[in-house]
N, C-alpha and C positions, 0 to 999 in steps of 0.2 A: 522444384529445388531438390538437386541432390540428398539423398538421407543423409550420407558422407559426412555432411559439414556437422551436421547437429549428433547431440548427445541423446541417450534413450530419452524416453518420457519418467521414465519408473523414479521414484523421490531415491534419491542418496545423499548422504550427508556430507556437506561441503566439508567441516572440520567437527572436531570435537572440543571441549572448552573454550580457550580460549584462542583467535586466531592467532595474534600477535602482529606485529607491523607487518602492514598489507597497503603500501603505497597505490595511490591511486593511479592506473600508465592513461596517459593522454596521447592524441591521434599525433603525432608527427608530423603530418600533412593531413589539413582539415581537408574532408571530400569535399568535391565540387558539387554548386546547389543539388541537380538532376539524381546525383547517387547519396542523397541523405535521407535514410530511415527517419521517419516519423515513429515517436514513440508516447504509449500510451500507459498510464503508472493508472491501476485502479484502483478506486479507496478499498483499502486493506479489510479483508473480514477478521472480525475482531476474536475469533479463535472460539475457544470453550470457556462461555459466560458463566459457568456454573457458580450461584456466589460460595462456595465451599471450595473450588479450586483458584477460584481469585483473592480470596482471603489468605488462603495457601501462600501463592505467589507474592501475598503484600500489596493488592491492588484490589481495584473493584469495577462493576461495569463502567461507571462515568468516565474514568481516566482512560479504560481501554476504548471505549467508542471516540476519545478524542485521540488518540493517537491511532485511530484506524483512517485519520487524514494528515497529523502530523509526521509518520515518518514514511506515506508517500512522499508528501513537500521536498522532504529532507533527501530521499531517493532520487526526485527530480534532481534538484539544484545539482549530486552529485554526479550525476548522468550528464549534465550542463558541461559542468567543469572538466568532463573526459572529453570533449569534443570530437565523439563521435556519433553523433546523432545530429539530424535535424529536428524539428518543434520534439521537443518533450513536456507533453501537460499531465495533469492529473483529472485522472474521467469517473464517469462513473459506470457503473459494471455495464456492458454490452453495448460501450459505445461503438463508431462504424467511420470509419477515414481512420485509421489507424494503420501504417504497417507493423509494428511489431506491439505486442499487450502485455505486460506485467501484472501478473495476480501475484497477491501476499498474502499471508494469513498467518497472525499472533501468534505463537506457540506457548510465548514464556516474556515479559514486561517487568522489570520492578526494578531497575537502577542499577543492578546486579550485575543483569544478567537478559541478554534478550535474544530471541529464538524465534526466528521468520521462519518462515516456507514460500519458497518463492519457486513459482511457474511464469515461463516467457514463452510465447509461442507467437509466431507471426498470423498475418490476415489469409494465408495459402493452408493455415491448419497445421502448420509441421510446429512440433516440440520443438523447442531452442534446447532446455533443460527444467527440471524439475527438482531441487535440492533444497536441503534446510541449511539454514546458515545459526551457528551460535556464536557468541561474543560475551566474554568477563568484561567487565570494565576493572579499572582501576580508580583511585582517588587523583590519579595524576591526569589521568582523562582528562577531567572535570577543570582543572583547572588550565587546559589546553581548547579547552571549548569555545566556538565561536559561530553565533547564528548565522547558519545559511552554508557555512562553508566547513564547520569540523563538531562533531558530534560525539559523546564519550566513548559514542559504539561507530567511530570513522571508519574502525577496521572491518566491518561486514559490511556497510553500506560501497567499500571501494573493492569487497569481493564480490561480491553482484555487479556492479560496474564492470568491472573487469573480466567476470566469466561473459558476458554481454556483449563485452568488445570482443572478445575471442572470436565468436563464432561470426560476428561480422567481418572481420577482419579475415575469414576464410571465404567470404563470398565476392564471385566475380561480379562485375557489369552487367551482362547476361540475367542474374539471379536478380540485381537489385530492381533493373527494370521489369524484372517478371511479377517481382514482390509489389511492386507499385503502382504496376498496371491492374493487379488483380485486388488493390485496396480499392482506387478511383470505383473499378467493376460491382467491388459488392456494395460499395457507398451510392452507387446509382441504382442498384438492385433494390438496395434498402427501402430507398425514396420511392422509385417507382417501378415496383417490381410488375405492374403489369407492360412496361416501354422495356425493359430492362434485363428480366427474371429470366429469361431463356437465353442471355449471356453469360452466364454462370451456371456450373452442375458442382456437384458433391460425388465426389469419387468413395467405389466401395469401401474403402481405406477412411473416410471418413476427413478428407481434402480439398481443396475448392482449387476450381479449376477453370482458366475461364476459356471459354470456347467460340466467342465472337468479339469481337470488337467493331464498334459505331463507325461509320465514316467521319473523317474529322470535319467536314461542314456536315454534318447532322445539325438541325438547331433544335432537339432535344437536349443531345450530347452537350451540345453548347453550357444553353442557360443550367442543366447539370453542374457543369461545371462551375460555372460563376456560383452557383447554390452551395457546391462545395467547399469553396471562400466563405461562402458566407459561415456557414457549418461551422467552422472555426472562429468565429463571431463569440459561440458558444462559450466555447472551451475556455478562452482567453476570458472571457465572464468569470465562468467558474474560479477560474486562477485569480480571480482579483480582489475573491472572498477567501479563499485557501491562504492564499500569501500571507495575509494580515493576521488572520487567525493563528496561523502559524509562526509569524514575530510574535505578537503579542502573549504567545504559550512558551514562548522560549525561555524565558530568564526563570517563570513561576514553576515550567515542568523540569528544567535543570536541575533548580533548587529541590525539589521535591525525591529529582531521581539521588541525587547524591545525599540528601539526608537520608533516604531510603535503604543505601548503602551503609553509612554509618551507621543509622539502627540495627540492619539485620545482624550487622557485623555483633553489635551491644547485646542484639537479644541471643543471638551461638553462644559469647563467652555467659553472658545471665545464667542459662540455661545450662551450659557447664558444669559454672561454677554452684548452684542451685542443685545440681544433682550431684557434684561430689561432695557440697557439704549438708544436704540430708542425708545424703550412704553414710558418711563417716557418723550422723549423728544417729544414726540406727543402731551402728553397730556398735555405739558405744554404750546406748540401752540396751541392747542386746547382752554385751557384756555383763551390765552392771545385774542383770537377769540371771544371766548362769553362776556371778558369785555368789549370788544368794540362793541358789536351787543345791548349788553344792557344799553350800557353807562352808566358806573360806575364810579360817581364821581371820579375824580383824577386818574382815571385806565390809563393813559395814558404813566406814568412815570412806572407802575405795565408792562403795555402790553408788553412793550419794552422789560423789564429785562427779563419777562417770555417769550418773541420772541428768542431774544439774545443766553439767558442760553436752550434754547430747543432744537436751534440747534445746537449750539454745542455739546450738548446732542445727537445728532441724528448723528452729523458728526463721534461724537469718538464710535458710535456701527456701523458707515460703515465701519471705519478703523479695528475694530477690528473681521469684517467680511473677511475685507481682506487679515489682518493675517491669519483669519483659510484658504481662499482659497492658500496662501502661504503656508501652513502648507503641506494642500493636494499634492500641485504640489510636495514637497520634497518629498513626500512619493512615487507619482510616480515615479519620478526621481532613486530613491531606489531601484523601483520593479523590474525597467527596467533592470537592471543592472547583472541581476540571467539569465541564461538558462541552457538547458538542453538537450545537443545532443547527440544521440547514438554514439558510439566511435566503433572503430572497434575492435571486439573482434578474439583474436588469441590464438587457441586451437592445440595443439600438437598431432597428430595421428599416432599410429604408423609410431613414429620416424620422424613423417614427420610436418610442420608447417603449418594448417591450417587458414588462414584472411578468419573470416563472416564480412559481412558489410551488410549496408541498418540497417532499425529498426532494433529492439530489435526482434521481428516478424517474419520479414523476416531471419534472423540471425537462429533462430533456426527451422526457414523451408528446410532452407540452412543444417544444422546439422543432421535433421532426414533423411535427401536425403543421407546424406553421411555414414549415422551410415548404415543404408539400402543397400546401393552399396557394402558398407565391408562386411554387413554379406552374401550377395547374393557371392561375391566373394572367401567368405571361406567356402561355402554349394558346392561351385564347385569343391572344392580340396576335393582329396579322404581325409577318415576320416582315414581307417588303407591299411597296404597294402597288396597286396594279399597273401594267405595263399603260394604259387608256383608261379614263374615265367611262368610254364609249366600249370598252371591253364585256363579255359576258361569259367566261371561260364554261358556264357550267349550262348555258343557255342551249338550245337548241340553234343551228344554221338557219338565217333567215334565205328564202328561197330568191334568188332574184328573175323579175322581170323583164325576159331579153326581147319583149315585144315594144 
């Protein structure tokens, strides 16, 4: 694929604060089956756990490991609604049938304010692009919100959409078939890279390139391919614990992100107002300090009132420090309350009811051992049957008798 079409690799920054309205653009003419990318949203890495920078942020690890799957979800569905892709699932890191792979990673989470990093690169190895995305929300967001289809932060999830469509929308015919001939490639590589593996090189550049192709009656190539249907057995598993977890998080993490806002907003003014009215109340024992160091006619009835009135002055910006550390703990208390465990996922196999369990990880290490063992087991059965029962193709020539 041309460099041409794609943007460096290097991260830059899509915008600064807040985007603002960034309409989502949708395909005008939906591609035909043959020229639709297949797209792969990996769960998100959840950024820097540090509990010192996520207390920071107003959050904490629980809430971020669940939203290191909920706004893939959320990414899918909006990638859906552009209709410019084919299958878009959500996988897990170094899955294989993909043509184009989205990596994310956390930056910044708290109701506020949220700060992706997002790299796309296709199965040939070329950068798409590399950019961070940030978004303010507002309180009117929130009340514009609606699961699966509009998000407080709609405005960055339809600026990834749309940087996304860009560069597809610069690619020929030519390009897409090359991009999805060389996905099939590494997906049979994967599986069986000893049939497979010297179909595919890795260019100096750090590219994948495929340099044979199977005859199409191969009947490797074949059941390959039906295994690759199958492959997708997976995914569409996956998607059917993703989905639910992700309704089911929507109305509680909603609520959570927009009271989160309202606090932060409570604990700035707190915090203010708590520091303008200790200053004022220093300064006002301060004062009441120098009338009496200088002895100021009659400052005595002066000292008091300005002692009196400071500190109470000082007492109501401790209290209202204390509110905001009240404030904080609720919001812990909130965070706390989100997780996000792998579920066991159960995949149907010929006829039969396959349980993956362990991570997300392990689950689809567990699936390529098994896709693997099927195809090895159907290369063992004969493909057709012999021409004769009386045939012995491997036999020696019986001599014949011409006496």
């Amino acid at each position: 694929m041309p460099l041409l079409l794609l943007t460096t690799g290097c991260p830059t920054p899509r915008r600064g604060g807040s985007l603002g309205p960034t309409p989502l653009q949708t395909s005008l003419q939906p591609y035909a089956p043959d020229e639709r990318l297949n797209v792969g949203i990996e769960i998100f890495d959840p950024g820097n756990t540090n509990p010192a920078v996520l207390t920071d942020q107003h959050s904490n690890a629980e809430i971020r490991k669940a939203e290191t799957h909920f706004i893939p979800v959320h990414l899918k569905n909006t990638l859906d609604q552009s209709g410019y892709w084919g299958e878009v699932r959500v996988v897990p890191p170094d899955a294989k049938g993909m043509d184009v792979i989205v990596r994310g990673k956390i930056l910044h989470s708290n109701g506020e304010q949220l700060a992706l990093q997002i790299e796309v690169n296709d199965s040939e190895g070329y950068n798409w692009f590399t950019r961070t995305y940030r978004e303010n929300a507002q309180q009117a967001a929130y009340q514009k919100a609606s699961a699966g289809t509009s998000d407080p932060f709609q405005h960055l999830y339809n600026a990834i959409a749309n940087d996304m469509a860009a560069v597809r929308r610069r690619m020929d015919g030519f390009q897409v078939k090359t991009l999805r001939r060389t996905t099939e490639m590494l997906f049979a590589a994967d599986l069986l890279p000893e049939a497979f593996g010297e179909y595919v090189r890795q260019t100096p550049d750090g590219k994948t390139e495929v340099i044979r192709l199977p005859a199409e009656n191969d009947p490797t190539w074949l059941r390959v391919e039906q295994i690759s249907a199958r492959n997708e057995m997976f995914f569409d598993a996956l998607h059917a614990t993703y989905e639910p977890f992700y309704m089911r998080m929507w109305n509680s993490y909603l609520d959570w992100r927009r009271f989160n806002l309202v606090e932060q907003s409570a604990i700035r003014r707190a915090r203010s107002d708590g520091i303008r009215q200790a200053t004022a109340g220093i300064i006002m024992i301060a004062a009441a300090i120098l009338l009496e160091v200088r002895d100021v006619e009659r400052s005595s009835t002066m000292r008091d009132v300005l002692i009196i009135g400071g500190t109470q002055v000082v007492i109501n910006g401790v209290n209202i420090s204390q509110r905001t550390e009240l404030h904080e703990a609720t919001l812990q208390e909130l965070a706390e309350s989100f997780g996000s465990e792998a579920d066991t996922v159960v995949v149907r196999l010929e006829g039969e009811t396959v349980p993956l369990t362990g991570s997300v990880q392990e689950q689809m290490e567990q699936w390529r051992e098994l896709l693997r063992k099927l195809h090895l087991a159907e290369s063992a059965m004969p493909d057709d049957p012999p021409a004769s029962p009386n045939v012995q193709p491997d036999a020696e020539p019986i001599p014949v008798d011409e006496n």
